[in-house]
N, C-alpha and C positions, 0 to 999 in steps of 0.2 A: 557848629551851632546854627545851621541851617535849615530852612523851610524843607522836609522831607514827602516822596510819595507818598501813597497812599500801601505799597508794599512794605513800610519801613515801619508800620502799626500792627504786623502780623506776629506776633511772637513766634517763633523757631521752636522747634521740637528738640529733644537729646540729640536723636538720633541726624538729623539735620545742625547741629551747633558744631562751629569751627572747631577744630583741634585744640587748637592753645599753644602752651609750652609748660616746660617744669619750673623755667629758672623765674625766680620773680623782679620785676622791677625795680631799678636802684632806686633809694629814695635817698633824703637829707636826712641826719638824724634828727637836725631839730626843727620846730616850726616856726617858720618866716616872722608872725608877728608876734606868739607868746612868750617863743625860745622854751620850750617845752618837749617831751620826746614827742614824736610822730608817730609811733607805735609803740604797742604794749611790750616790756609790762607797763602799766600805770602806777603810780602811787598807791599804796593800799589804801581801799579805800571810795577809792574811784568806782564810777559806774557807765557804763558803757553803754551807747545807747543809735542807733545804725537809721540812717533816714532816708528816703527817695524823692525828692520834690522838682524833680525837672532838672536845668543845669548844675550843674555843682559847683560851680562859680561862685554863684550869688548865694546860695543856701550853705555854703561852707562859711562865707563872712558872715554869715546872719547869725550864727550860731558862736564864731570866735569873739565877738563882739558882746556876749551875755556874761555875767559875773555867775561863779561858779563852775565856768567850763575850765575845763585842765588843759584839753588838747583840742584839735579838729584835723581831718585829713578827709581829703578825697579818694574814689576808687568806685569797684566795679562787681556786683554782686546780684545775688536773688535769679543769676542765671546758669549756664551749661560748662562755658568755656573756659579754662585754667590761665591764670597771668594772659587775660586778651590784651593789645595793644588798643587803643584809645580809638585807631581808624575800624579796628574788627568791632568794635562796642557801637561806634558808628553804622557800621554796615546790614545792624540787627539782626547777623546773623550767630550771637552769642549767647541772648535773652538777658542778659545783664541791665540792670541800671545804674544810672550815675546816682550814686551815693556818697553819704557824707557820715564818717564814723565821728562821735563827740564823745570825748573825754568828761564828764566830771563829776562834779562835788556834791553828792544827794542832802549833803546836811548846809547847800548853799541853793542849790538848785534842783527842784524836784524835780521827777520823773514826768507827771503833772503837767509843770509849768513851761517844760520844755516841747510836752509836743502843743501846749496852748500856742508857741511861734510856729511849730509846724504846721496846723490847720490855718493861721494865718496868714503864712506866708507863702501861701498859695494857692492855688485852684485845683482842688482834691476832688474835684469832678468832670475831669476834662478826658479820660480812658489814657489811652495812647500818645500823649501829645502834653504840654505846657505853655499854653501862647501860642507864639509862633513858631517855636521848635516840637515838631514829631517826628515821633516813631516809639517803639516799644520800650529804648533807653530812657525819656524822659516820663515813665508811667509814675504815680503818684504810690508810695509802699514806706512800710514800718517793719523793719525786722528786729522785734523783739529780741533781747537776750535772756532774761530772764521769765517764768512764769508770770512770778510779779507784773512785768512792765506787757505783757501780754493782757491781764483782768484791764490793767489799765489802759492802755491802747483801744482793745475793744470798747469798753464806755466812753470813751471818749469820742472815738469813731458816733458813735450812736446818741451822743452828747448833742456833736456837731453836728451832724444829719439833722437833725430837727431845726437848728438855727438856721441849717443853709436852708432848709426848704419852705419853712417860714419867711424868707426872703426872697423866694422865686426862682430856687437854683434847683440843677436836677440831682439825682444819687448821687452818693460818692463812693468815685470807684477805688482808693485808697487800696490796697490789697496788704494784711494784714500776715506776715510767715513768720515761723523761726529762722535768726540768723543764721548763715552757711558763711564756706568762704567768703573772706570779702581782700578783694587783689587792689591794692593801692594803685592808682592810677601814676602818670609818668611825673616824675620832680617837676615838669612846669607849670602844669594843672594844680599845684600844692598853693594853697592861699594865693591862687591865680590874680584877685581883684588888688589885693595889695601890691603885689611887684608891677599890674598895671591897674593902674586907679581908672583908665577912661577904657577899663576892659568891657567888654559886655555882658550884661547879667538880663534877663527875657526873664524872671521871676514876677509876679503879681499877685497880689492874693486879692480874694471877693470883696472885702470890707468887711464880711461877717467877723464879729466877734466873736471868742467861747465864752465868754461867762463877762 
């Protein structure tokens, strides 16, 4: 979670991204502070919804901590490499970001109101970088799963643009894709801030409100 060059903002090509591997990642099956599963399936019901906002520390708690979420998990997606290890997602040579998949309950928690904490809790205009940790792992992205959460992501996006710039801030480079694989990061990264409370979280958001 360190101050990176200025090479480590270049996003990697296919044809240049690490290898991988087949076998995936051991994980817990259940989550550290919900006791809930870790991975799908979900309860029917559930909605699914994949977010990129810099570490995944601090934006995994942010999200386990709202009523109507089922689940939360960290991991590594929106890039090239299959099951990367945590130092190759570091080395930006995978195109991966640190992501956070969330579990939940749409007739408790909208789709809406959930990315309302995403532009919030953080600075969705910063390219390559969050604070003071950069490189291409902490780019700011929404991986849609459904059509649905796509209409809505997009206005959203263009919601908040007006508010930040109304306030003095520049574009927001947020990048908006269909979800692909997404490879669970390693069992200690899992609800990282809870097993350490004085862990580090480099999270900030602008002030700007959505609505």
């Amino acid at each position: 979670m360190s101050l990176w060059g200025p090479s480590k903002t270049v996003m990697v090509t296919a044809d240049e991204a690490l290898p991988g591997r087949q076998s995936e990642i051991h994980l817990p099956e259940r989550h550290f502070v919900l006791d809930t599963h870790l991975k799908p399936p979900f309860p029917v019901g559930m909605e699914v919804a994949i977010v990129a906002m810099g570490c995944f520390w601090g934006a995994e708690k942010m999200f386990w901590k709202i009523r109507g979420v089922y689940s939360t998990s960290v991991g590594y997606t929106g890039g090239f490499t299959p099951n990367p290890s945590y130092e190759e997602v570091c080395s930006a040579r995978t195109g991966h970001t640190e992501a956070v998949m969330i579990a939940f309950d749409p007739a408790e928690l909208s789709y809406e109101a959930l990315l309302g904490l995403f532009w919030e809790g953080h600075n969705p205009t910063q390219g390559m970088r969050q604070g003071n940790d950069m490189g291409t792992q902490y780019r700011s992205a929404l991986y849609w799963t459904t059509e649905s959460q796509r209409a809505v992501a997009e206005a959203s996006r263009a919601s908040y643009a007006v508010r930040l710039r109304q306030a003095g801030f520049g574009a927001i480079t947020t990048e908006i894709a269909p979800a692909g694989p997404f490879f669970w990061a390693e069992a200690y990264h899992q609800q990282y801030l809870a097993k350490n409370p004085g862990g580090y979280c480099g999270l900030g958001g602008t002030g700007v409100r959505c609505g």
